[in-house]
mmCIF file of the N, C-alpha and C atoms, coordinates in Angstrom:
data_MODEL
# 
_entry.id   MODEL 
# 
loop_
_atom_site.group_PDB 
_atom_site.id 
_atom_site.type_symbol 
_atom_site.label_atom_id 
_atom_site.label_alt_id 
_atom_site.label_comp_id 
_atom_site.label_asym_id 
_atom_site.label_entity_id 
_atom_site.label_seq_id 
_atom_site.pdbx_PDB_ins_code 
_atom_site.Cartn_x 
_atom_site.Cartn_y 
_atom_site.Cartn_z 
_atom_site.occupancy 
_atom_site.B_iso_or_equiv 
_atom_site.pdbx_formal_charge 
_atom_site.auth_seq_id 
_atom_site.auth_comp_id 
_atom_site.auth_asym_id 
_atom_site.auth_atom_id 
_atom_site.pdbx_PDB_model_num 
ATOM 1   N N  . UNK A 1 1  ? -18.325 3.420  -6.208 1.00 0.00 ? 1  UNK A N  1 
ATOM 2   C CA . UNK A 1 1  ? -18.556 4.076  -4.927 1.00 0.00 ? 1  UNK A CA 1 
ATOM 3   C C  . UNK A 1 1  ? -19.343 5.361  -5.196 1.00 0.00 ? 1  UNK A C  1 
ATOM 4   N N  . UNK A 1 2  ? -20.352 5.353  -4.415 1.00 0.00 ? 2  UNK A N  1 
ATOM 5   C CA . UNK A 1 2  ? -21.337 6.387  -4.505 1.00 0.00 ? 2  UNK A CA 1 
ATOM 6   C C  . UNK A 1 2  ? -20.552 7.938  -4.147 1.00 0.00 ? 2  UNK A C  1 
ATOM 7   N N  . UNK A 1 3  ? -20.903 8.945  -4.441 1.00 0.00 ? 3  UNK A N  1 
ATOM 8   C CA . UNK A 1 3  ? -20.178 10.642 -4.951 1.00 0.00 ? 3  UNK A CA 1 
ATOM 9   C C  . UNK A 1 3  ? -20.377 11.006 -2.977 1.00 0.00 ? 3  UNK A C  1 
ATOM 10  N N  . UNK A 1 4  ? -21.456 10.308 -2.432 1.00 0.00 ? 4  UNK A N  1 
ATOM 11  C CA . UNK A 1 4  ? -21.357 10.179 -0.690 1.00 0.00 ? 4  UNK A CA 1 
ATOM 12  C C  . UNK A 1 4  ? -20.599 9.645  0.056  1.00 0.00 ? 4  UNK A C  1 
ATOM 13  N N  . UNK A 1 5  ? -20.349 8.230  -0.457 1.00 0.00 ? 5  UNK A N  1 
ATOM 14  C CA . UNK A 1 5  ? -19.398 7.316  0.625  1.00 0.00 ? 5  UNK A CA 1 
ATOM 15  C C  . UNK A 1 5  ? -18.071 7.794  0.073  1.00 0.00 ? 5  UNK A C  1 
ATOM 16  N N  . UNK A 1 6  ? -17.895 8.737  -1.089 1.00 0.00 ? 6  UNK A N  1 
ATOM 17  C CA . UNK A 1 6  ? -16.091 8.827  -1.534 1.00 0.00 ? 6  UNK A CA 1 
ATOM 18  C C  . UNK A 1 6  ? -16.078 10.144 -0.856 1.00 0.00 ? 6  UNK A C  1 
ATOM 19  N N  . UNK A 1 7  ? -17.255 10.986 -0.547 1.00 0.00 ? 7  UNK A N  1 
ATOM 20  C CA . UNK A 1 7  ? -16.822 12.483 0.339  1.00 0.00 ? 7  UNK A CA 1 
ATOM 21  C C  . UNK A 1 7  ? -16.669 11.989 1.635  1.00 0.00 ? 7  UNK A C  1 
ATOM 22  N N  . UNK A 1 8  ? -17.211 11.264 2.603  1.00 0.00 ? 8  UNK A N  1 
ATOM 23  C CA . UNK A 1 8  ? -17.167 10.539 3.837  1.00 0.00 ? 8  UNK A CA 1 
ATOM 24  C C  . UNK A 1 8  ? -15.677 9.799  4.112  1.00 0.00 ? 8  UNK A C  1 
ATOM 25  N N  . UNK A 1 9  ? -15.321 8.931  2.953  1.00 0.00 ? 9  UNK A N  1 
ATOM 26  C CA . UNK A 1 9  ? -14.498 8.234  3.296  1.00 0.00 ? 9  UNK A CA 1 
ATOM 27  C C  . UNK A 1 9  ? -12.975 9.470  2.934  1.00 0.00 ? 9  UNK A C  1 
ATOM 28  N N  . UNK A 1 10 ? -13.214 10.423 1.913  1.00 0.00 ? 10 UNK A N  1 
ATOM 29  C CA . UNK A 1 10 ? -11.973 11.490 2.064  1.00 0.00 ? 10 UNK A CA 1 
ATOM 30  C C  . UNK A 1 10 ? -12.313 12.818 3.484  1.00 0.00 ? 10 UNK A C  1 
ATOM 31  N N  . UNK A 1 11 ? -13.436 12.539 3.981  1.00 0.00 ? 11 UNK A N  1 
ATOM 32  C CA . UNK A 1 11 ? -13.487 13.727 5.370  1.00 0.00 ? 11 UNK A CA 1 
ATOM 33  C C  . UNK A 1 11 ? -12.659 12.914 6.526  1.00 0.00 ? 11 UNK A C  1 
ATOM 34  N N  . UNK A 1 12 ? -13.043 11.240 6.637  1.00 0.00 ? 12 UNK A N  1 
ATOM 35  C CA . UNK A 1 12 ? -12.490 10.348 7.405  1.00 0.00 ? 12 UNK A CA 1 
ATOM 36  C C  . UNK A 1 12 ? -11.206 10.418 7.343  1.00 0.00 ? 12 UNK A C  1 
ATOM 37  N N  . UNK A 1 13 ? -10.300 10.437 5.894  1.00 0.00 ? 13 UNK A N  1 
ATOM 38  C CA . UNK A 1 13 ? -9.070  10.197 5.723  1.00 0.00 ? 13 UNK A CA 1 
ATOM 39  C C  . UNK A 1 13 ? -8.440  11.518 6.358  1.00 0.00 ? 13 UNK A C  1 
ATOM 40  N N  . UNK A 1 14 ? -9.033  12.677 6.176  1.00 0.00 ? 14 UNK A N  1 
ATOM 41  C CA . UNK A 1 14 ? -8.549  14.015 6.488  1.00 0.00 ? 14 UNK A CA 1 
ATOM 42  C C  . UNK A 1 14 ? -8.355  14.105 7.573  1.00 0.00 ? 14 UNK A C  1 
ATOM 43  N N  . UNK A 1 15 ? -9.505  13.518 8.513  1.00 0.00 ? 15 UNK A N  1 
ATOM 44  C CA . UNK A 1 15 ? -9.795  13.905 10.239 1.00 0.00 ? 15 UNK A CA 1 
ATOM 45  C C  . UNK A 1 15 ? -8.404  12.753 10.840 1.00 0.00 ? 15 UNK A C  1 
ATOM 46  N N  . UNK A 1 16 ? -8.328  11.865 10.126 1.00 0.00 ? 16 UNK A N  1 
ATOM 47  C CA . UNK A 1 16 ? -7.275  10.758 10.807 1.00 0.00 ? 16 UNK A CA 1 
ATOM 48  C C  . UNK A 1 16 ? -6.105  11.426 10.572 1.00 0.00 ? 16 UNK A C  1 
ATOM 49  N N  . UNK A 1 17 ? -6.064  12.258 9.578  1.00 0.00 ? 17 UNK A N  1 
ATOM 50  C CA . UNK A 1 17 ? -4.703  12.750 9.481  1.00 0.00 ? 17 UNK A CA 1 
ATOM 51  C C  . UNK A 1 17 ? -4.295  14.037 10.414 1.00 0.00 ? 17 UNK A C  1 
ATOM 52  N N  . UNK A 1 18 ? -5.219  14.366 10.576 1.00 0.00 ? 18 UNK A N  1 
ATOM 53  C CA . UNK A 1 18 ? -5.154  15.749 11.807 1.00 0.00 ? 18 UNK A CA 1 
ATOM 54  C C  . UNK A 1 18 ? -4.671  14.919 13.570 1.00 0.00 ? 18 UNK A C  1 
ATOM 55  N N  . UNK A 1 19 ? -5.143  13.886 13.388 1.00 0.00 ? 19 UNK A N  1 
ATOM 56  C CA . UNK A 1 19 ? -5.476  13.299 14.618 1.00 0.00 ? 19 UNK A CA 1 
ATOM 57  C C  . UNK A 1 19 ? -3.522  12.549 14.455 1.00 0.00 ? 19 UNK A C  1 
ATOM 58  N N  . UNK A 1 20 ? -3.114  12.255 13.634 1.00 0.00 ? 20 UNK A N  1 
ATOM 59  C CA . UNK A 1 20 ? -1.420  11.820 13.546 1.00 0.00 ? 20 UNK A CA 1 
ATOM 60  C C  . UNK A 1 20 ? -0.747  12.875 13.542 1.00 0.00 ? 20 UNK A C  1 
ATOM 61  N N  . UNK A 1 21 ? -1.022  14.103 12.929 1.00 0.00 ? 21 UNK A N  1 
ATOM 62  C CA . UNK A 1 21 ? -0.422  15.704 12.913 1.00 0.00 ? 21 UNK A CA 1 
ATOM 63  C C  . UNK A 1 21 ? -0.175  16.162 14.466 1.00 0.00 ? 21 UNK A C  1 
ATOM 64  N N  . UNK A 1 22 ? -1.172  15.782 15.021 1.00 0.00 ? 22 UNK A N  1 
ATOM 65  C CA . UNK A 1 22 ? -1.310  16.307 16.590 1.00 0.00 ? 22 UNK A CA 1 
ATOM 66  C C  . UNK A 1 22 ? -0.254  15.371 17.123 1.00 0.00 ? 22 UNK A C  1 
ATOM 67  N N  . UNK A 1 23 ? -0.004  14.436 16.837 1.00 0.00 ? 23 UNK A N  1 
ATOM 68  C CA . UNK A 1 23 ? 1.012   13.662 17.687 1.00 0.00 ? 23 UNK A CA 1 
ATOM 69  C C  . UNK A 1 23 ? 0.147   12.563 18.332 1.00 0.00 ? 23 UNK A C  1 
ATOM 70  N N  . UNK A 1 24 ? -1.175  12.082 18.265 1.00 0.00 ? 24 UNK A N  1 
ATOM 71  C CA . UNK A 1 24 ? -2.103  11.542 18.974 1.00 0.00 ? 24 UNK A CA 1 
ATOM 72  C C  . UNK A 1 24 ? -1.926  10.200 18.038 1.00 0.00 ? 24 UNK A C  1 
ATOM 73  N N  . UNK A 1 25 ? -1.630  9.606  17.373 1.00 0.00 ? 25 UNK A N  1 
ATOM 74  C CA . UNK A 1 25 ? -1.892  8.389  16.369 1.00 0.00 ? 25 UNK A CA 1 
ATOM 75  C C  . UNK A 1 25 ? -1.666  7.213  17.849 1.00 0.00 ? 25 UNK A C  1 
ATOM 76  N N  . UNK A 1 26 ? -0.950  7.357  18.599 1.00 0.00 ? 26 UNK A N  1 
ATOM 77  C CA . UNK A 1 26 ? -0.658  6.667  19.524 1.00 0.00 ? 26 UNK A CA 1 
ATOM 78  C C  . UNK A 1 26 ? -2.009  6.326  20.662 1.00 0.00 ? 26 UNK A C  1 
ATOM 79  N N  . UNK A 1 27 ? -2.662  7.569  20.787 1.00 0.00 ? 27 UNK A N  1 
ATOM 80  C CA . UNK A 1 27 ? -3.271  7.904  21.838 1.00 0.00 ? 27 UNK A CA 1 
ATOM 81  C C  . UNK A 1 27 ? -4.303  6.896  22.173 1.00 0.00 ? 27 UNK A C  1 
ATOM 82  N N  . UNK A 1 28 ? -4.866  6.882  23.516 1.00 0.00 ? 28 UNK A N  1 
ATOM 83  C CA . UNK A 1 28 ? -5.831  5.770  23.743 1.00 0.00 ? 28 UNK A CA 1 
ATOM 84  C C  . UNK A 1 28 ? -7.092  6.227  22.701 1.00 0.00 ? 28 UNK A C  1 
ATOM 85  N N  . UNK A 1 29 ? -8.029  5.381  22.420 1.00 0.00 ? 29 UNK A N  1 
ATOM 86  C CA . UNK A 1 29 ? -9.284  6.214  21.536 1.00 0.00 ? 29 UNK A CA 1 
ATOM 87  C C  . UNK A 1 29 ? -10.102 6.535  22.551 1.00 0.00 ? 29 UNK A C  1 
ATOM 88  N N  . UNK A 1 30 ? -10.636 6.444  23.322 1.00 0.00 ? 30 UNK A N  1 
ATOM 89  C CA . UNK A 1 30 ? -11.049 6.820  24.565 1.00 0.00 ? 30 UNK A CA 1 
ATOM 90  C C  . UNK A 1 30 ? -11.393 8.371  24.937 1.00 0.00 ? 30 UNK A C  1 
ATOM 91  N N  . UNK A 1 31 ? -9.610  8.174  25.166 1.00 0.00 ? 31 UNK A N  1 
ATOM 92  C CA . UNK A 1 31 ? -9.234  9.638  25.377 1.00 0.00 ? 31 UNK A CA 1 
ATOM 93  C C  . UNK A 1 31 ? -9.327  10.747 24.291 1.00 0.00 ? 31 UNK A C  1 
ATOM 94  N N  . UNK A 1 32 ? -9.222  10.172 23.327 1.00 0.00 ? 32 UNK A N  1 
ATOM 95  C CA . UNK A 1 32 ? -9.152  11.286 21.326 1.00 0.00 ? 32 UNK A CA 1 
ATOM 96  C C  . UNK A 1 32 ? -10.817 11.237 21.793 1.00 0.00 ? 32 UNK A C  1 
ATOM 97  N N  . UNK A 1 33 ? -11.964 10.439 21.520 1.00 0.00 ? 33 UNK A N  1 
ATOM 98  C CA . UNK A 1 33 ? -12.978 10.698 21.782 1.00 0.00 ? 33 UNK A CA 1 
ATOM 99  C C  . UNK A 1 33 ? -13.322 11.769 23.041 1.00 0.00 ? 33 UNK A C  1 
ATOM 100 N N  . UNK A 1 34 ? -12.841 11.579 24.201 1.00 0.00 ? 34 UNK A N  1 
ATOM 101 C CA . UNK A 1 34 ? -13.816 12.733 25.236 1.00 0.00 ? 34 UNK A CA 1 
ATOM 102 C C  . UNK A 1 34 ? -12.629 13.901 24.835 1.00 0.00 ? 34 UNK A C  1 
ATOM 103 N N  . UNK A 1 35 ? -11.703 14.017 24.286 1.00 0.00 ? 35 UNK A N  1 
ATOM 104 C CA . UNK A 1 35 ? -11.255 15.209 24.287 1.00 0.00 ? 35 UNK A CA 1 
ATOM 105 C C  . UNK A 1 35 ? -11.774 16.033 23.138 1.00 0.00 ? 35 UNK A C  1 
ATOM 106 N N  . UNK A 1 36 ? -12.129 15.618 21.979 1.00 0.00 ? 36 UNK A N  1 
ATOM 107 C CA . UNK A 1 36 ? -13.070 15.972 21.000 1.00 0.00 ? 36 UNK A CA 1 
ATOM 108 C C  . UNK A 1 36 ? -14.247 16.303 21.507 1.00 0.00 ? 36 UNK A C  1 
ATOM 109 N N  . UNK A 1 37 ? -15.092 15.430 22.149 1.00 0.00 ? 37 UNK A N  1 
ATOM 110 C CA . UNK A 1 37 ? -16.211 15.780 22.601 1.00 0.00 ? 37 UNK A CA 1 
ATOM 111 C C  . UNK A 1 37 ? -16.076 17.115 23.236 1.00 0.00 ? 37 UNK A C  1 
ATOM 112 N N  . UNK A 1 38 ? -14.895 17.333 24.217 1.00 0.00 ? 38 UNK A N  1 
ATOM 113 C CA . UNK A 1 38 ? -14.716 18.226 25.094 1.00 0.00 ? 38 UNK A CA 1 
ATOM 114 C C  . UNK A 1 38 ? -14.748 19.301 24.396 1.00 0.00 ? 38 UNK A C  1 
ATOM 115 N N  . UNK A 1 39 ? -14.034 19.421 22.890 1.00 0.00 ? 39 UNK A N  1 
ATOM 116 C CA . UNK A 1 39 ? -13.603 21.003 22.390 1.00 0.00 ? 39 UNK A CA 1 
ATOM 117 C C  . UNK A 1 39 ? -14.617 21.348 21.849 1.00 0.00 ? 39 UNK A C  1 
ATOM 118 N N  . UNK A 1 40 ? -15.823 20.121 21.778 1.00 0.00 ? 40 UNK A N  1 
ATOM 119 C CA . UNK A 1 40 ? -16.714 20.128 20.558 1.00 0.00 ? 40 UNK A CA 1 
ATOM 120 C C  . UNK A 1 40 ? -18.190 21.099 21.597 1.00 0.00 ? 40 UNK A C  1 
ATOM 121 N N  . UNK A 1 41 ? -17.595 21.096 22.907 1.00 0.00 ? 41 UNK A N  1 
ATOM 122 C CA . UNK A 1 41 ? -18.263 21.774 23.874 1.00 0.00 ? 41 UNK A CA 1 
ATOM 123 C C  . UNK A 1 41 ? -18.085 22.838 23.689 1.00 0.00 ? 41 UNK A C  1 
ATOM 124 N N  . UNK A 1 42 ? -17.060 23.261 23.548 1.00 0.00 ? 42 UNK A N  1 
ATOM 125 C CA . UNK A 1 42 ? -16.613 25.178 24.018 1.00 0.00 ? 42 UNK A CA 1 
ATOM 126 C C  . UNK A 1 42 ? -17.398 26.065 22.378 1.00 0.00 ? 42 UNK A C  1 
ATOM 127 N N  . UNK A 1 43 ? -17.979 27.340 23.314 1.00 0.00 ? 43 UNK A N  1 
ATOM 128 C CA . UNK A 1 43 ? -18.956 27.786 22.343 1.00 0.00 ? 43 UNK A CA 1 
ATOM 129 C C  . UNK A 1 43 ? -18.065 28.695 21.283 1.00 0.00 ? 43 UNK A C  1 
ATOM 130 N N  . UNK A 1 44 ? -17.946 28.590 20.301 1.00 0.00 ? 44 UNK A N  1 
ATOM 131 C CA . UNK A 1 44 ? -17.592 29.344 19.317 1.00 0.00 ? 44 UNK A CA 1 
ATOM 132 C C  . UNK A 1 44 ? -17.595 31.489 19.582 1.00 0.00 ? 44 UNK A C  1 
ATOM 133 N N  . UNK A 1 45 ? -15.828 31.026 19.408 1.00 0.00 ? 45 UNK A N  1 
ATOM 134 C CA . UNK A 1 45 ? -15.204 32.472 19.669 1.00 0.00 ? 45 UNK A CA 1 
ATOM 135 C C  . UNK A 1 45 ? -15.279 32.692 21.263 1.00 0.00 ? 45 UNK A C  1 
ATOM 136 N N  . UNK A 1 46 ? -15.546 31.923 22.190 1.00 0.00 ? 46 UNK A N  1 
ATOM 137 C CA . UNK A 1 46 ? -15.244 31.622 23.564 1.00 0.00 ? 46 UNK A CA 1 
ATOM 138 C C  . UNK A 1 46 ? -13.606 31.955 23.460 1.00 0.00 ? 46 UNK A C  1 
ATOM 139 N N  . UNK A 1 47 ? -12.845 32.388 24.857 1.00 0.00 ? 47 UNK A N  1 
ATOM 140 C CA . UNK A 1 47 ? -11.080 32.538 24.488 1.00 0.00 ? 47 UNK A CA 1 
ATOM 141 C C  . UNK A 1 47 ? -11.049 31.006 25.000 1.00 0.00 ? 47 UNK A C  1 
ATOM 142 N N  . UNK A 1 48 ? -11.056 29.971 24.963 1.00 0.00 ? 48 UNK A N  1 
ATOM 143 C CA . UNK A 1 48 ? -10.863 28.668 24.915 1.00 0.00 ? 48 UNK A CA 1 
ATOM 144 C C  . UNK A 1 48 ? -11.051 28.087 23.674 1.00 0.00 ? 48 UNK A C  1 
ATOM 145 N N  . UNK A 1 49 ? -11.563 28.386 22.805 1.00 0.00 ? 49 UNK A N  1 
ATOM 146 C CA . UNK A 1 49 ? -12.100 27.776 21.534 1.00 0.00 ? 49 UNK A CA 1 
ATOM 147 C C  . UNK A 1 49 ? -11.218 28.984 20.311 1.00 0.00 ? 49 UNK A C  1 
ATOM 148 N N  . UNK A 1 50 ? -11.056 30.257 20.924 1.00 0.00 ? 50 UNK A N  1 
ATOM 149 C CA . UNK A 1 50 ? -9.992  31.018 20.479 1.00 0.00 ? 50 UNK A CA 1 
ATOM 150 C C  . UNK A 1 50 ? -8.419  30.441 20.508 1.00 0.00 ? 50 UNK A C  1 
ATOM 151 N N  . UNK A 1 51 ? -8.569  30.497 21.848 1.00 0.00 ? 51 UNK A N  1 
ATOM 152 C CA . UNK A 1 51 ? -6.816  29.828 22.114 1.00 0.00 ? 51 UNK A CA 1 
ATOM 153 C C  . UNK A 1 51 ? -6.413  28.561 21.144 1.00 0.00 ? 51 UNK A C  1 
ATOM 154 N N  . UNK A 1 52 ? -7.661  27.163 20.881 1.00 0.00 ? 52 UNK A N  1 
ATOM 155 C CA . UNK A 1 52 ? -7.211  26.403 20.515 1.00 0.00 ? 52 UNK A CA 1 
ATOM 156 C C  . UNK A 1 52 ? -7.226  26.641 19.001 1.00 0.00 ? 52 UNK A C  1 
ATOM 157 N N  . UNK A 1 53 ? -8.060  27.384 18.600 1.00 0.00 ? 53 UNK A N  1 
ATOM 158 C CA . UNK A 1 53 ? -8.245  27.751 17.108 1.00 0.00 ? 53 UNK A CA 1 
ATOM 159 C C  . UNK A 1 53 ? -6.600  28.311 16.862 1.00 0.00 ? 53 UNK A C  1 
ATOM 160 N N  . UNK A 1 54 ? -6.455  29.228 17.460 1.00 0.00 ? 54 UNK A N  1 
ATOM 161 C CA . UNK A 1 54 ? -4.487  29.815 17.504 1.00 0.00 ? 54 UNK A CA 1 
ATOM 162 C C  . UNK A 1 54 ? -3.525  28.879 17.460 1.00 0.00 ? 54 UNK A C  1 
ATOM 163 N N  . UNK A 1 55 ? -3.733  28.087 17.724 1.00 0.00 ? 55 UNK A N  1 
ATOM 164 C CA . UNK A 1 55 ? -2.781  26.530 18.095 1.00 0.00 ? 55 UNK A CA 1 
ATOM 165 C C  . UNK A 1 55 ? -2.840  26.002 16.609 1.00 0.00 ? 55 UNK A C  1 
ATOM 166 N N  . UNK A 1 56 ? -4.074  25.612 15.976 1.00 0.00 ? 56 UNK A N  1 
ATOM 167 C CA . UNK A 1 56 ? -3.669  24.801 14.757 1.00 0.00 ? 56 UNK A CA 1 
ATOM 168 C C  . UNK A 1 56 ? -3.509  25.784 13.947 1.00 0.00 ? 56 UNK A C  1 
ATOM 169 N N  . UNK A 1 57 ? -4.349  26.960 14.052 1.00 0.00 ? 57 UNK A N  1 
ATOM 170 C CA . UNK A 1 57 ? -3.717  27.885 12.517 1.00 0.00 ? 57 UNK A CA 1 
ATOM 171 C C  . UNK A 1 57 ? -2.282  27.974 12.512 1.00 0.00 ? 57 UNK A C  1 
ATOM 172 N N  . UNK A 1 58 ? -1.731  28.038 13.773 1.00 0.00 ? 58 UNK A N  1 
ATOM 173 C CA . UNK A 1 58 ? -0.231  28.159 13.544 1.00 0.00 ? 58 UNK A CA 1 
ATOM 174 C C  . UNK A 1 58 ? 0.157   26.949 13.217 1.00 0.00 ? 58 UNK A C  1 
ATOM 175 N N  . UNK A 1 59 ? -0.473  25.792 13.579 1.00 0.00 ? 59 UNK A N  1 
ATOM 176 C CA . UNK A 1 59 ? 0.594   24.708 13.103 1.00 0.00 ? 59 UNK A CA 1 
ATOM 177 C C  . UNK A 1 59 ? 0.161   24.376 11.041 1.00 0.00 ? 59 UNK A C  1 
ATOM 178 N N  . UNK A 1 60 ? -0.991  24.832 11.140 1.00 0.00 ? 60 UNK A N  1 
ATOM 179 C CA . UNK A 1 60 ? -0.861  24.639 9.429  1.00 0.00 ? 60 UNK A CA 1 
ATOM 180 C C  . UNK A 1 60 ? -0.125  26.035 8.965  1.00 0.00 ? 60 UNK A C  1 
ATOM 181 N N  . UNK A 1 61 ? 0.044   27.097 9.646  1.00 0.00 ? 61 UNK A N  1 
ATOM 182 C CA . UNK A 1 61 ? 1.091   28.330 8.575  1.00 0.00 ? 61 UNK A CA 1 
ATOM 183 C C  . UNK A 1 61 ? 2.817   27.462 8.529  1.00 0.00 ? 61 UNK A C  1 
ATOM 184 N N  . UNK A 1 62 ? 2.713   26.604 9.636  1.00 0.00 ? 62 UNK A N  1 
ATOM 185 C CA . UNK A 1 62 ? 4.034   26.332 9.988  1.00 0.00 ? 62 UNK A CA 1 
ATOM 186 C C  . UNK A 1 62 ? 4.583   24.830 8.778  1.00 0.00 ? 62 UNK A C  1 
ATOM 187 N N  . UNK A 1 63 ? 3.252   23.922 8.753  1.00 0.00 ? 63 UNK A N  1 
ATOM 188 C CA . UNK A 1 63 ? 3.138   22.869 7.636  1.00 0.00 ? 63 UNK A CA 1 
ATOM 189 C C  . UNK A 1 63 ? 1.760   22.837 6.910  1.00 0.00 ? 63 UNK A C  1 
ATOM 190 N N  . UNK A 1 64 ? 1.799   23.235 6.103  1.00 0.00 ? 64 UNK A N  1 
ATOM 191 C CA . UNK A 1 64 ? 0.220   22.667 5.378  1.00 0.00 ? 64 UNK A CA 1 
ATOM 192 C C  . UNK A 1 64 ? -0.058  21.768 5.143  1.00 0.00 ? 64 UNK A C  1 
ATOM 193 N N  . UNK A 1 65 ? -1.323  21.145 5.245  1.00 0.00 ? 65 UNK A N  1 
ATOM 194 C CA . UNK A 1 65 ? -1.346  19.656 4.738  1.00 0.00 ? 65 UNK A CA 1 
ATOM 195 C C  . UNK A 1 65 ? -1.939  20.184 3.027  1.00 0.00 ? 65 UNK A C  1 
ATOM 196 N N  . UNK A 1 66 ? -1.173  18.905 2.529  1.00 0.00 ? 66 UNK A N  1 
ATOM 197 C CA . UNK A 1 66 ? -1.008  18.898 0.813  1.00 0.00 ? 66 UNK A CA 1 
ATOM 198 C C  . UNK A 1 66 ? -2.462  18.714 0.537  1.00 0.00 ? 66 UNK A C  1 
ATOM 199 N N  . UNK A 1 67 ? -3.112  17.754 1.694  1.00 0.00 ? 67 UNK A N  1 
ATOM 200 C CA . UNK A 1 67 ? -4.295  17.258 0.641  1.00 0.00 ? 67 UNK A CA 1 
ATOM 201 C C  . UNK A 1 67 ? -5.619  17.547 1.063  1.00 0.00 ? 67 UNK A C  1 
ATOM 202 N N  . UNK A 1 68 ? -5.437  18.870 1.625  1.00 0.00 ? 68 UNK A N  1 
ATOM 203 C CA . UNK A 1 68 ? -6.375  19.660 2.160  1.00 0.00 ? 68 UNK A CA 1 
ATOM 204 C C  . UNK A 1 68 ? -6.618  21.136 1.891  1.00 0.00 ? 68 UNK A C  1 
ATOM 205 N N  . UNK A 1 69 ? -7.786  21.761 2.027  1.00 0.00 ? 69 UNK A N  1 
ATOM 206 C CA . UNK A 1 69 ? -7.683  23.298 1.852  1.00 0.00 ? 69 UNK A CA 1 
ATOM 207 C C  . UNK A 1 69 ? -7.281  24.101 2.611  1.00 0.00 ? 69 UNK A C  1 
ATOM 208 N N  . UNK A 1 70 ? -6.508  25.163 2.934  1.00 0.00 ? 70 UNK A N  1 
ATOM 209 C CA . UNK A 1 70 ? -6.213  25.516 3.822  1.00 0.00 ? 70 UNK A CA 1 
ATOM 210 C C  . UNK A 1 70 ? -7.130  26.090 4.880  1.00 0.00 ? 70 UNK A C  1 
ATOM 211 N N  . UNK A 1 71 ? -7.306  26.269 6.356  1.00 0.00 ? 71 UNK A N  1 
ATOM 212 C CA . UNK A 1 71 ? -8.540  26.532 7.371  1.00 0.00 ? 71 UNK A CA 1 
ATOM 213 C C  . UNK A 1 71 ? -9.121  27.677 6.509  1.00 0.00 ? 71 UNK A C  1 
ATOM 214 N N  . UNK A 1 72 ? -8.737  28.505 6.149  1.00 0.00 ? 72 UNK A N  1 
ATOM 215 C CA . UNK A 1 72 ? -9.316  30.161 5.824  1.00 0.00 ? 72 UNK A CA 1 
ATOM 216 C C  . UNK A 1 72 ? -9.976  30.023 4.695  1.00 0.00 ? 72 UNK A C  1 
ATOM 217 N N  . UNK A 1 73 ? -9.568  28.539 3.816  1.00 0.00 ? 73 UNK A N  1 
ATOM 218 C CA . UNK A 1 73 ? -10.996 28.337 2.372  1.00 0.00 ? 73 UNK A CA 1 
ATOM 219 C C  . UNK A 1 73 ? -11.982 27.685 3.153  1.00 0.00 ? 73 UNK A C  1 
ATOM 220 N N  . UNK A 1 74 ? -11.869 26.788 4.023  1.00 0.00 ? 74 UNK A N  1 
ATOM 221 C CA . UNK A 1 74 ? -13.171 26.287 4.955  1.00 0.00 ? 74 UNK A CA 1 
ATOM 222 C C  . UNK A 1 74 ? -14.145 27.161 5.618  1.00 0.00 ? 74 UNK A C  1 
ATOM 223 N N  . UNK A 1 75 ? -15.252 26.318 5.754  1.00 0.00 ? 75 UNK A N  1 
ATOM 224 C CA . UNK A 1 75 ? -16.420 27.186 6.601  1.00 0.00 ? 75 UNK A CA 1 
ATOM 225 C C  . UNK A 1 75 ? -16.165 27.076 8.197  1.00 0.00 ? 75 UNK A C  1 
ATOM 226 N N  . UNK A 1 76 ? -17.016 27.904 8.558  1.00 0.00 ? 76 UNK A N  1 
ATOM 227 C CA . UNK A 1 76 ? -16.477 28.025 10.278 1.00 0.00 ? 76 UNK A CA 1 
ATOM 228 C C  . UNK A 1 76 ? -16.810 26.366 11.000 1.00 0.00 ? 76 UNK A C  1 
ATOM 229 N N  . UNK A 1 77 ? -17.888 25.428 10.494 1.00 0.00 ? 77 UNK A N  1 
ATOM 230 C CA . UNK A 1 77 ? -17.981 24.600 10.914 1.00 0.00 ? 77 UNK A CA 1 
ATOM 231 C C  . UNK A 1 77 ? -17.642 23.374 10.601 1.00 0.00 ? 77 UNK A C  1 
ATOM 232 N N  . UNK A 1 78 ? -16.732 23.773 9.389  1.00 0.00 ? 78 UNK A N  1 
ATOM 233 C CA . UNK A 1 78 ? -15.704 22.042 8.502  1.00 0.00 ? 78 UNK A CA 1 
ATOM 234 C C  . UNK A 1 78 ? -14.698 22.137 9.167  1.00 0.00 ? 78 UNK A C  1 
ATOM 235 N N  . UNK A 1 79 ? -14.243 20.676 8.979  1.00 0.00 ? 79 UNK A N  1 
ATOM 236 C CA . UNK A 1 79 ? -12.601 20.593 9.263  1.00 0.00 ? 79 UNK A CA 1 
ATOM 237 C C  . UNK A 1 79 ? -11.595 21.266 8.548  1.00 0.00 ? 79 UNK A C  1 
# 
């Protein structure tokens, strides 16, 4: 497996795991799609894109995921 499809297929594994963290593993895909789309709208440091940014930092101070970096080693525009 090419050093591309193994970073793709571990960003994929990461994003699915955020998406079961949220409580959404259930959710229609539909709906996970326009609601993504939706946040993927709000302009950076907007208090909507603030508020929700507050929401997961607290839920990773509260659990970290093991097989990830924590938000504050990421860039403003990675997962």
């Amino acid at each position: 497996m090419s050093e591309a499809r193994r970073h793709e297929a571990r960003q994929k594994f990461l994003l699915g795991g955020l998406v079961v963290r949220a409580g959404l593993a259930e959710a229609d895909r539909a709906f996970l799609l326009g609601a993504l789309i939706e946040a993927g709208r709000l302009a950076a440091g907007s208090d909507q894109h603030e508020r929700l940014k507050a929401i997961g930092l607290e839920a990773f101070r509260r659990q970290p995921m093991e097989d990830a970096p924590a938000p504050d080693q990421e860039s403003e525009d990675g997962p």
